[in-house]
C-alpha positions as CSV (number, residue, x, y, z in Angstrom):
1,X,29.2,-8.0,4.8
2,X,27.6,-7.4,8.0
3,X,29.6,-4.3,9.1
4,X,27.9,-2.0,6.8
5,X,29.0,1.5,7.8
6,X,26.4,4.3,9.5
7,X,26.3,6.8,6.4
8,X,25.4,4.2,4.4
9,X,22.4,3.0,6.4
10,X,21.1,6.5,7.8
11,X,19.0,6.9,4.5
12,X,19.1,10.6,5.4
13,X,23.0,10.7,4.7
14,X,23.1,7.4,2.5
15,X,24.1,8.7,-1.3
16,X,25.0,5.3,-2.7
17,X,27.0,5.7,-6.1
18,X,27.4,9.8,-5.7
19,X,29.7,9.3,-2.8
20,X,32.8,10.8,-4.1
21,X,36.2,8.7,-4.0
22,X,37.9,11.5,-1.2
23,X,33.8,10.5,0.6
24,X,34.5,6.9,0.3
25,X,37.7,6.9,1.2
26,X,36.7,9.6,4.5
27,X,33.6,7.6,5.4
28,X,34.8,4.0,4.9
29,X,33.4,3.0,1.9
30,X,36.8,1.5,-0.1
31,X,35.5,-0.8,-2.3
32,X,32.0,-1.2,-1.0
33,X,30.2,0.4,-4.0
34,X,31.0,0.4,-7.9
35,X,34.0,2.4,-9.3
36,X,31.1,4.5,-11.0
37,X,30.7,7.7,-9.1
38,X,27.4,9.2,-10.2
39,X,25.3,12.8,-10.0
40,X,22.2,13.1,-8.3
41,X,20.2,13.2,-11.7
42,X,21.9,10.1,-13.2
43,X,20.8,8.3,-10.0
44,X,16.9,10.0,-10.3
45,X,17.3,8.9,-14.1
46,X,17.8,5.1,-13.2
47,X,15.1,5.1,-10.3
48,X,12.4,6.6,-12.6
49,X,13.3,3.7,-15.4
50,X,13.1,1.3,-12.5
51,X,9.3,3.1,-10.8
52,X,8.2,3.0,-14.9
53,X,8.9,-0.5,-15.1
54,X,6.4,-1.8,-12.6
55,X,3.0,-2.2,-14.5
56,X,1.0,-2.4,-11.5
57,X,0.8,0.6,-8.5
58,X,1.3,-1.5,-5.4
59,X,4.4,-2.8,-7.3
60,X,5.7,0.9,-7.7
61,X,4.1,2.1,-4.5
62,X,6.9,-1.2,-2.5
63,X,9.4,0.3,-5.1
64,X,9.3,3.4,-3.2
65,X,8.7,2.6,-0.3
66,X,11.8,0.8,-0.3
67,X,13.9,3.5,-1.9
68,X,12.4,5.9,0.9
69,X,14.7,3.5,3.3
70,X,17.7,3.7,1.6
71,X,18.0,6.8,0.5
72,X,15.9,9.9,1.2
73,X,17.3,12.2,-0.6
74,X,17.3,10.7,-4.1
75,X,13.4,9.8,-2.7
76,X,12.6,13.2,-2.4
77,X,14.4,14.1,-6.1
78,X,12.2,11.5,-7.6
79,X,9.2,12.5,-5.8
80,X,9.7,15.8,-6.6
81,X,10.4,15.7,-10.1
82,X,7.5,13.6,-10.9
83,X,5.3,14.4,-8.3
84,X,1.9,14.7,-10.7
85,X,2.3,11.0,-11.3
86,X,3.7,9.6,-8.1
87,X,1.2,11.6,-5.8
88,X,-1.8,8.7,-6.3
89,X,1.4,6.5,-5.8
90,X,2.5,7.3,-2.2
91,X,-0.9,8.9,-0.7
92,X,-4.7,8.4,-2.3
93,X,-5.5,6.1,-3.7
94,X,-2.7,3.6,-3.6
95,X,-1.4,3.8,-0.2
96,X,-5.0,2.5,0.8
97,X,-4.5,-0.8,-0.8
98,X,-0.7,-0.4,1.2
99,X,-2.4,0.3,4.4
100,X,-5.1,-3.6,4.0
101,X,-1.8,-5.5,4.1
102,X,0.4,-3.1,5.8
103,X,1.0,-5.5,9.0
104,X,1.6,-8.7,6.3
105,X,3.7,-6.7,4.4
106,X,5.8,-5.1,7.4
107,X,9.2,-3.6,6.3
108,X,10.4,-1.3,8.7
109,X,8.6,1.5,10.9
110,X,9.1,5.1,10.5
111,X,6.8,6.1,12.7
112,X,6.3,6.7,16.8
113,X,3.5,4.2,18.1
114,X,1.6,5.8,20.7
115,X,-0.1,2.9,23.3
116,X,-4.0,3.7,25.0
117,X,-2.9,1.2,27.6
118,X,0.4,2.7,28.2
119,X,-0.2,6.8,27.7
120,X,2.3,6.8,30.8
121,X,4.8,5.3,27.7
122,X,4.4,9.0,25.1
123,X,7.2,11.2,26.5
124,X,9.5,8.3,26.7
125,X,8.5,7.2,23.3
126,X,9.3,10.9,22.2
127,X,12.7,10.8,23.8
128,X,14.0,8.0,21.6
129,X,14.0,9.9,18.8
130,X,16.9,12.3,20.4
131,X,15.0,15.4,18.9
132,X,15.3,18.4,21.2
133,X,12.4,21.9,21.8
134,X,14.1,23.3,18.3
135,X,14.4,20.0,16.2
136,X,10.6,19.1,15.1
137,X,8.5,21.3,12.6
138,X,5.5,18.8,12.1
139,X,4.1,15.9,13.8
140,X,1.3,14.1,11.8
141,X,-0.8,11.9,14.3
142,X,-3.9,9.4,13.4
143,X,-5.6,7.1,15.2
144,X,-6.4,5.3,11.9
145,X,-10.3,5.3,12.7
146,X,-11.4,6.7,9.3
147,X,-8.9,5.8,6.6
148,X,-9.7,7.9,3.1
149,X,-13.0,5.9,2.4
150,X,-11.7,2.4,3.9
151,X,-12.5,2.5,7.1
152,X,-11.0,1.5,10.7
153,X,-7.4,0.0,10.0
154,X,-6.1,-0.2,13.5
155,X,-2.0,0.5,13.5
156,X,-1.9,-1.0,9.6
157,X,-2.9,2.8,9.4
158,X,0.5,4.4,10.0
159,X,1.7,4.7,6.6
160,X,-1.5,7.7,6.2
161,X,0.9,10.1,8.4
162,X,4.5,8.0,6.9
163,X,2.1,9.7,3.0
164,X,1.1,12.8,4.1
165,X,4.7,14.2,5.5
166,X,6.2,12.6,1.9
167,X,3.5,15.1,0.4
168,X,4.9,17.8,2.3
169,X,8.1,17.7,2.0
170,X,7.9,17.0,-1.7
171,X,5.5,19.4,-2.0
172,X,6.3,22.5,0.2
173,X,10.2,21.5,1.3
174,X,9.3,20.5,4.8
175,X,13.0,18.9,6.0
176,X,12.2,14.9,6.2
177,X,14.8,15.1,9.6
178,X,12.5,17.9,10.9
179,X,8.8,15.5,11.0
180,X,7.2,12.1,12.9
181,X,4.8,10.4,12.1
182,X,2.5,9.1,15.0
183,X,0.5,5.9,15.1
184,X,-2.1,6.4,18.3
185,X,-3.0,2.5,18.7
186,X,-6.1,2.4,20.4
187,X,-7.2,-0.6,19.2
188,X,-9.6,-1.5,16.2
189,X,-13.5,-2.8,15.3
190,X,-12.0,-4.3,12.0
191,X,-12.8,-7.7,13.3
192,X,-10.4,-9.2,10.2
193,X,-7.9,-7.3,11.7
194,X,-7.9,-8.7,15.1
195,X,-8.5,-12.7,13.5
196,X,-5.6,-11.9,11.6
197,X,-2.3,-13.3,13.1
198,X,0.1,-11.3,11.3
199,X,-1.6,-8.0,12.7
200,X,1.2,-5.7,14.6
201,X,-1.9,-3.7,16.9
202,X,-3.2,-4.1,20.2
203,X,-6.1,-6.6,19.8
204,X,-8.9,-5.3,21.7
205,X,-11.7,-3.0,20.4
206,X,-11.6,0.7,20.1
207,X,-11.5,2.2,23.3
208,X,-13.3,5.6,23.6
209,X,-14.6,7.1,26.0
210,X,-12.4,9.3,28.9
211,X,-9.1,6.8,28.4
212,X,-9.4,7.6,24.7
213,X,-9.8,11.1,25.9
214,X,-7.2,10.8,28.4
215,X,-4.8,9.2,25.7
216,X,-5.5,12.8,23.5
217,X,-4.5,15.2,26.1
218,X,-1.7,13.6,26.7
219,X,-0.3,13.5,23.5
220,X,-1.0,16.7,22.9
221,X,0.2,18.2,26.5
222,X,3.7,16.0,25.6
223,X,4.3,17.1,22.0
224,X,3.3,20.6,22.8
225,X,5.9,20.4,25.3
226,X,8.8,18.3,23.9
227,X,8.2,20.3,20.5
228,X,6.9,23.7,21.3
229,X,7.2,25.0,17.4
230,X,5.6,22.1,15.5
231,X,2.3,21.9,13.7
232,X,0.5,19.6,15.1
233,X,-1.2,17.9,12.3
234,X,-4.1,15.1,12.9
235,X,-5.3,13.0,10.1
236,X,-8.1,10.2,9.4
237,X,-10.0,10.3,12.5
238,X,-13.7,9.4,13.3
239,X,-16.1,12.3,12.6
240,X,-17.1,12.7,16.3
241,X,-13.7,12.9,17.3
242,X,-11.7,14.6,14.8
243,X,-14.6,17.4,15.3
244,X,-14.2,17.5,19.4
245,X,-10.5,17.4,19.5
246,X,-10.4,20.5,17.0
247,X,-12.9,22.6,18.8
248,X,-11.8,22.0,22.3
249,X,-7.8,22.1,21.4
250,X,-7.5,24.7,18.3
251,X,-7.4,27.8,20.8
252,X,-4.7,26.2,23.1
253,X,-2.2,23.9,20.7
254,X,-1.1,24.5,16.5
255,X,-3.5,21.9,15.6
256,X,-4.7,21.4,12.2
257,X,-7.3,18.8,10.8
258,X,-6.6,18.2,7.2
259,X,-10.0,16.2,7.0
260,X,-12.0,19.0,8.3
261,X,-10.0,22.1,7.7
262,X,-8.2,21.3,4.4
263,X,-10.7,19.7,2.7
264,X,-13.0,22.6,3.6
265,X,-10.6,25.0,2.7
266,X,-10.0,23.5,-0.9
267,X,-13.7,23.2,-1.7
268,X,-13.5,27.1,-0.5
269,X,-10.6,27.6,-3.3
270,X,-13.1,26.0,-5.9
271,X,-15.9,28.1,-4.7
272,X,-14.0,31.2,-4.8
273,X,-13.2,30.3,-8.9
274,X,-16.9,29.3,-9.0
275,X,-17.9,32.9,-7.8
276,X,-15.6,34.6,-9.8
277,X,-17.6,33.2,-12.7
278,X,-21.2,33.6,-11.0
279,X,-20.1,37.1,-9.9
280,X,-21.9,36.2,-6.4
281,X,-21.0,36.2,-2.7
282,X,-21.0,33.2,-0.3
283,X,-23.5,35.3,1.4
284,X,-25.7,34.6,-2.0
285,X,-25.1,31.0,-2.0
286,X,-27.2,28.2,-1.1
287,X,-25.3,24.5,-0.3
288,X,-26.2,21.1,-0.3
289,X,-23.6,18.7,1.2
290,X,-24.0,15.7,0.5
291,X,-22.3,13.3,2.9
292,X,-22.5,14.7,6.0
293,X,-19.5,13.7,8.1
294,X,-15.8,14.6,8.6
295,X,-14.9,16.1,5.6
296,X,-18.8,17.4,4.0
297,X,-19.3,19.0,7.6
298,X,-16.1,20.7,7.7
299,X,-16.8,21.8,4.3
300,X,-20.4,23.5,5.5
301,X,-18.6,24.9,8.4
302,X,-15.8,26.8,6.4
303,X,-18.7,27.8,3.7
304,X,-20.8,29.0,6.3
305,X,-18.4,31.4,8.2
306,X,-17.5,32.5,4.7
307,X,-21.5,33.7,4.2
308,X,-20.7,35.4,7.5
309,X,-18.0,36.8,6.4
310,X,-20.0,38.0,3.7
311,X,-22.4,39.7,6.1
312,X,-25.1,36.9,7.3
313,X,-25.6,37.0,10.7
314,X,-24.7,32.8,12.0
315,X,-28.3,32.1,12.1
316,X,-28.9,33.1,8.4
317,X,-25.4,31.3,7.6
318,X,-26.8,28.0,8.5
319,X,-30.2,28.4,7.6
320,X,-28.7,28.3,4.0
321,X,-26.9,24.9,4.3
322,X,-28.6,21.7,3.7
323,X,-26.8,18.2,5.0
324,X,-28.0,14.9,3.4
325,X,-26.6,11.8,5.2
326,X,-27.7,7.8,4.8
327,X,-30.6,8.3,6.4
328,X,-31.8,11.5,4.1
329,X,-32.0,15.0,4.9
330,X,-30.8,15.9,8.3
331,X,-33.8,16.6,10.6
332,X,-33.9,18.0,14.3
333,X,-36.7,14.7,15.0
334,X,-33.7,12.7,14.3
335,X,-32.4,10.5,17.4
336,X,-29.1,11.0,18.2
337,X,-27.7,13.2,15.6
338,X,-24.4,13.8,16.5
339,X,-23.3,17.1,17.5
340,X,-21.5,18.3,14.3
341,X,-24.4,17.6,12.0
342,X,-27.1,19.2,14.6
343,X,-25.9,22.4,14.2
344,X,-27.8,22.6,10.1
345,X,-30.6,20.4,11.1
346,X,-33.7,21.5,9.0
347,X,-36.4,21.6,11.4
348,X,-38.8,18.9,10.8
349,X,-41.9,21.4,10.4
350,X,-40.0,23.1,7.4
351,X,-39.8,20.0,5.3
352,X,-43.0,17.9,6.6
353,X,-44.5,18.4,2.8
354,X,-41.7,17.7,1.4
355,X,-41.9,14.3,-1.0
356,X,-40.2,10.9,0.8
357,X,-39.2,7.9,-0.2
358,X,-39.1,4.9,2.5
359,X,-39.5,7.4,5.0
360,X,-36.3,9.8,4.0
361,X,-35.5,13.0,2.2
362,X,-33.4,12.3,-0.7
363,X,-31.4,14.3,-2.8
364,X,-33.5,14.6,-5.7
365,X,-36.1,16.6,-3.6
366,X,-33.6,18.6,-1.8
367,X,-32.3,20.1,-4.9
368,X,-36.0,20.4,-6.6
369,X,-36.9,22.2,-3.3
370,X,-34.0,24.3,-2.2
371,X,-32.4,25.1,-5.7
372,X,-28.7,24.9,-4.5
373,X,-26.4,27.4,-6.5
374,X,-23.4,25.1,-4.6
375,X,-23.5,20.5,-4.5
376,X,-21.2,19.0,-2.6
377,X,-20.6,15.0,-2.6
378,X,-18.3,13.6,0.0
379,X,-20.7,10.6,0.0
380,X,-18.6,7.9,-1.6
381,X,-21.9,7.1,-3.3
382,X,-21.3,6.4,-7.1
383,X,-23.7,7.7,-10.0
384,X,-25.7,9.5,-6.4
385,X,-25.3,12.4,-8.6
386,X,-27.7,11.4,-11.1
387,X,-29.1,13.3,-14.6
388,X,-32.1,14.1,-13.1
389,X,-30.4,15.3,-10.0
390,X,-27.7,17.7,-12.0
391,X,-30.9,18.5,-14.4
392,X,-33.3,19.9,-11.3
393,X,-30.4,21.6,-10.0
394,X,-29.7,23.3,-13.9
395,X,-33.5,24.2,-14.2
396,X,-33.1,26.5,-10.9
397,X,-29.5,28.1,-11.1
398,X,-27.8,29.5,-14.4
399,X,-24.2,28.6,-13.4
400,X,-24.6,26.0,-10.8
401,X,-21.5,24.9,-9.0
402,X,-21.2,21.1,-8.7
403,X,-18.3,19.3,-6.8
404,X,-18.3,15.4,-6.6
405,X,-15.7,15.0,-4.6
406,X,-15.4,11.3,-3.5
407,X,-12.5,9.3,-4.2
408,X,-11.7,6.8,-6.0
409,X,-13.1,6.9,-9.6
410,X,-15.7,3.8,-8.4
411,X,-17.2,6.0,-5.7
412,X,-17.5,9.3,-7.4
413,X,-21.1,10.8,-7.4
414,X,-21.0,11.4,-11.0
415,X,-17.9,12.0,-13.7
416,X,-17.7,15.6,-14.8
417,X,-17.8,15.0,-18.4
418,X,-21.4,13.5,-17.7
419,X,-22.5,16.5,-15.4
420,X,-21.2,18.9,-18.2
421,X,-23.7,17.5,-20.6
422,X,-26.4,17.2,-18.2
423,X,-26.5,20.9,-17.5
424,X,-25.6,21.8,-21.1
425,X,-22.1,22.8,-20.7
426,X,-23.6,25.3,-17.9
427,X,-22.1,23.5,-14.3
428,X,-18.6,24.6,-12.7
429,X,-17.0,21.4,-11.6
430,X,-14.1,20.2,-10.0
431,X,-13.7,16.3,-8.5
432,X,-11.7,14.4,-6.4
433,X,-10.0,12.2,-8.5
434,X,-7.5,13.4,-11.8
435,X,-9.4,13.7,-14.9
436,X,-8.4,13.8,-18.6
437,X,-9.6,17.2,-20.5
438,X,-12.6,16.1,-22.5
439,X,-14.8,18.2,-25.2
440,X,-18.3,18.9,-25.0
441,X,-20.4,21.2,-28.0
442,X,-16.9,22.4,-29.4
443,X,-15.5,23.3,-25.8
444,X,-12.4,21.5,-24.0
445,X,-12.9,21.6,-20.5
446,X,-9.9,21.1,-18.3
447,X,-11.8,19.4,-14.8
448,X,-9.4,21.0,-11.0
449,X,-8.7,18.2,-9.0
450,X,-9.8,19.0,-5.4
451,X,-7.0,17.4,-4.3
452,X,-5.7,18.8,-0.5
453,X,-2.2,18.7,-1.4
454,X,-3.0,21.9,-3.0
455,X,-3.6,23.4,0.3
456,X,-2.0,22.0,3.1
457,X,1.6,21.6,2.1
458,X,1.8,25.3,1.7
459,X,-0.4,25.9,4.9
460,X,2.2,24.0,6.9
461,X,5.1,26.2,5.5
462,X,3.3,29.4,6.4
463,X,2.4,27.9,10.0
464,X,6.7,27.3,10.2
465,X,7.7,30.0,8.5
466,X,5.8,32.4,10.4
467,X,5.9,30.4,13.8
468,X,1.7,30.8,14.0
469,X,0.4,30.0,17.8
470,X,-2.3,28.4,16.2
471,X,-4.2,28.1,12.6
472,X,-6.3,30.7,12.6
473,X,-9.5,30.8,10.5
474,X,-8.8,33.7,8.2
475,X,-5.4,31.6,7.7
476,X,-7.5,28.8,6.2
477,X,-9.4,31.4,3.9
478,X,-6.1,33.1,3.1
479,X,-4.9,29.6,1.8
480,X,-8.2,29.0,-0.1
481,X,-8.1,32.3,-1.7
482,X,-3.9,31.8,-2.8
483,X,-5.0,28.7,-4.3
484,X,-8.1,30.2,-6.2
485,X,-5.3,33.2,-7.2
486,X,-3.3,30.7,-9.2
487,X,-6.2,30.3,-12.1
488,X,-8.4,32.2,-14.2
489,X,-11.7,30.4,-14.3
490,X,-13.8,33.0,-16.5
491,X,-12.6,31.1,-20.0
492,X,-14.9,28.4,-21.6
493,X,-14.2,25.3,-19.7
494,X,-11.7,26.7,-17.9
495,X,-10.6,24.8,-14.6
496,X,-11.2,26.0,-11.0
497,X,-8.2,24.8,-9.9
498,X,-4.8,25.0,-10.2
499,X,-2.9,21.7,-11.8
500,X,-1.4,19.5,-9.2
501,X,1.5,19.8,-11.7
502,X,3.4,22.7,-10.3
503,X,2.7,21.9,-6.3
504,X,5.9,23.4,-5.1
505,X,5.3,26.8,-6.9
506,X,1.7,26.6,-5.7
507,X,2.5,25.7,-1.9
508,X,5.3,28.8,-1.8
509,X,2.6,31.1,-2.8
510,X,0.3,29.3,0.1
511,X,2.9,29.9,2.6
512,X,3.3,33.6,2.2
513,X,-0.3,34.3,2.1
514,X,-0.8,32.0,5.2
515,X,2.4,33.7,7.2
516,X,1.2,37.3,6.1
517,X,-2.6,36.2,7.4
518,X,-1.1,34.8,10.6
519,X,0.5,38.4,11.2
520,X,-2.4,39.8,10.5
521,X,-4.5,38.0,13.1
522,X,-1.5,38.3,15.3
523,X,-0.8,35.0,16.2
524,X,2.6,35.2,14.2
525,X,5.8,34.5,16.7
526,X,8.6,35.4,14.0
527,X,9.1,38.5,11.6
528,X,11.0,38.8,8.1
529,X,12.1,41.9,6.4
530,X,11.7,39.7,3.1
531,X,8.7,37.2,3.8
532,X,9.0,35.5,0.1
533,X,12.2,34.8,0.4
534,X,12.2,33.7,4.0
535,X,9.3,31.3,2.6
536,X,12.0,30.0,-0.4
537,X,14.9,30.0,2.2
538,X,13.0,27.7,4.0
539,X,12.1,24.9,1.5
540,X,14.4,21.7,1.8
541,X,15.6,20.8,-1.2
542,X,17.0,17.4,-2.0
543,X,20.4,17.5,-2.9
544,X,23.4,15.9,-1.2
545,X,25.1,17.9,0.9
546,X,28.3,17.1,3.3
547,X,27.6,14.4,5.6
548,X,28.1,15.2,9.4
549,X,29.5,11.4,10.9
């Protein structure tokens, strides 16, 4: 049974029982699968029987992991169909637990490994793939330094850019043929990693420095060139760096940082609900982030330009954002504060009466001093966000806006129902994990999950659709604010975002208002008479279509 022919093991053109008998007979197949030819939808009934079977989530996450090799297609159905309960499946949080065994538990690679002691090795690498100028829409690249809130994972990492293209293609219709995924191996400091004989990755430290450096420009000089109309999409990379490659590149490549950008971007969606209900501008606000690195300073940068936007001058815009980190308050007499949290350090005069504890600035006083109408946690601190803390921040704002954002449920700051009854029923929240509608003093209140797949999918179509030179800031805000457009957060306990339920409808409304925004700012490259149906037209769908052998 070894000559097993190609449709059948190209999972892009394997159908498996829905070949036809004139398809079997065509393509080889005589006798090679049951007499039973089956639809699409019978086939999607029988996987989701088989996924619902599985009692525990790495078993279902290996369920479809190994149905994403077979057939992509009937994947993508699943994926799609049930994508509210399979998203914690293939991305956060299961695919962390994937990722700690992901060399033990090697299957196959669907991903481009990219070597820092061979960058001379990228194009070549590329060229395997037999993908010309016109053939690639997104690459996702990591270097796996910063995995969700696990850490440095070395090349067991890949499967974060393998999750995040199955989001958007399930999500926004982003052809599977059309994306690679990119491992940048530059090595690790997981020391269990590199004592672990099974581990695939080079086994050396983390090289930074100008070969890391040396190792980014070339990837992005190579893609940029072998793919001239993809997104460039990096994911899961240290603070410092993540932050240095966006500013220095963002002019000259389409790069977007879903850590920085999309996260920001989403917490601006839930601000723009929060507002709505406030009936206040950013320039009115007042923010304390805390957890100040990839993702809470991205966050502050995207709420800050929005206060300029709003008509503060920069200056003013980050005088009114606070950054707590482990060490407390961020302070300009802090030694080497690295250069994406120096730009809100308090100076130390402001704060020298300010109450300490061990020789830092906690949260607790922040909030008692600066009365934050916006709280941000990206922390991974459980309970940080404690009654006392949610109480201060009550007694000084009438609707204050609270955001615990850290993922999973064991490292969220605080749970909403608990922050709800702390401020009386008073606090907007959203979190970063799915909660269950819960009632407080005779009001249900359904909780947004500030989830990026909101955002990003859709943000990525509009980028495509409307070949975008680059991601332009007002694009981000025009995604935050098609997000916000898709709820109505004025009712009692209403949510500030929109249910993770209806992600494809939600990303096709993202796309047009990203694509109309990237006109607008005229960095848009194509033109449609009909830009909502251009936007639909260009959604993959996952049916089975004829096979090209």
């Amino acid at each position: 049974m070894s000559n097993t022919p190609d449709v059948m093991q190209n999972p892009l053109t394997n159908k498996g029982t829905a070949f036809t008998a004139d398809e079997r007979a065509k393509y080889g197949l005589t006798g090679r699968l049951p007499v039973a030819v089956e639809t699409l939808d019978q086939q999607a009934a029988r996987a989701y029987r088989q996924f619902a079977s599985y009692e525990k989530d790495m078993e279902k996450y290996i369920f479809l992991d190994q149905l994403h090799n077979r057939n992509e297609v009937l994947y993508y159905k699943l994926l799609t169909d049930h994508l509210a309960e399979m998203l914690p499946i293939v991305y956060d949080p299961t695919v962390g637990e994937a990722i700690k065994q992901w060399s033990r538990d090697y299957r196959r690679s669907r991903a481009v490994y990219l070597d820092v002691n061979h960058p001379e090795n990228i194009r070549a690498s590329f060229a395997t793939l037999g993908l010309g100028a016109d053939d690639v829409d997104l690459l996702v690249v990591s270097d796996a330094e910063e995995i969700l809130g696990i850490g440095d994972w070395g090349v067991n990492g890949t499967d974060i850019s393998v999750g995040k293209l199955a989001v958007y293609t399930a999500a926004a219709g982003i052809h599977p043929a059309r994306t690679i995924a990119v491992n940048l191996d530059v090595g690790t400091d997981n020391e269990a990693l590199l004592n672990d004989p099974a581990y695939l990755g080079n086994r050396h430290a983390r090289v930074r420095g100008e070969r890391y450096d040396a190792l980014i420009a070339e990837y992005l000089k190579v893609a940029a060139e072998l793919f001239p109309h993809a997104l460039l999409h990096f994911e899961d990379f240290g603070p410092s760096n993540a932050r240095r490659i966006l500013v220095q590149n963002r002019d000259k490549y389409r790069i977007f940082n879903d850590d920085m950008q999309g996260t920001g971007a989403i917490v601006m969606a839930a601000v723009f609900s929060g507002l709505k209900v406030t009936k206040q501008t950013f320039a009115e606000q007042r923010l304390v982030v805390y957890g100040a690195g990839t993702a809470g300073t991205g966050m502050a940068d995207q709420i800050s330009a929005a206060m300029e936007r709003d008509g503060l001058s920069r200056e003013e815009a980050k005088k009114r954002v606070w950054l707590i980190d482990r060490n407390g308050l961020v302070t300009d007499d802090m030694p080497d504060l690295p250069g994406y949290q120096a730009a809100y350090a308090r100076p130390a005069a402001e704060v020298a009466d300010w109450e300490r504890h061990g020789g830092t600035i906690g949260l607790l006083e922040t909030v008692k001093q600066v009365k934050p109408t916006v709280l941000i946690g990206t922390s991974t601190d459980h309970g940080a966000f404690t009654q006392e803390v949610i109480e201060a921040m009550s007694a000084g704002v009438e609707r204050p806006i609270v955001l615990p954002l850290s993922n999973p449920t064991e490292r969220i700051e605080a749970m909403p129902s608990d922050v709800i009854a702390w401020s009386k029923g008073r606090a907007l929240v959203a979190v970063g994990i799915p909660v269950d509608p819960f009632t407080y003093d005779g009001t249900t209140y359904t909780i947004g999950q500030g989830n990026n797949a909101l955002l990003y999918p859709g943000l990525g179509l509009g980028v495509i659709v409307s070949g975008a030179s680059t991601v332009t800031d007002g694009m981000l805000l025009a995604a935050a604010q098609a997000v916000a457009s898709q709820v109505d957060p004025t009712g009692p306990g209403a949510s500030l975002l929109p249910p993770v339920e209806n992600l494809r409808t939600s990303s096709a409304t993202v796309a047009v208002e990203v694509a109309r925004q990237a006109e607008a700012d005229g960095v848009a490259t194509a033109s449609h008479d009909n830009l909502i149906q251009a936007v639909q037209d260009a959604m993959w769908q996952p049916v089975y279509s004829e096979v090209e052998v």
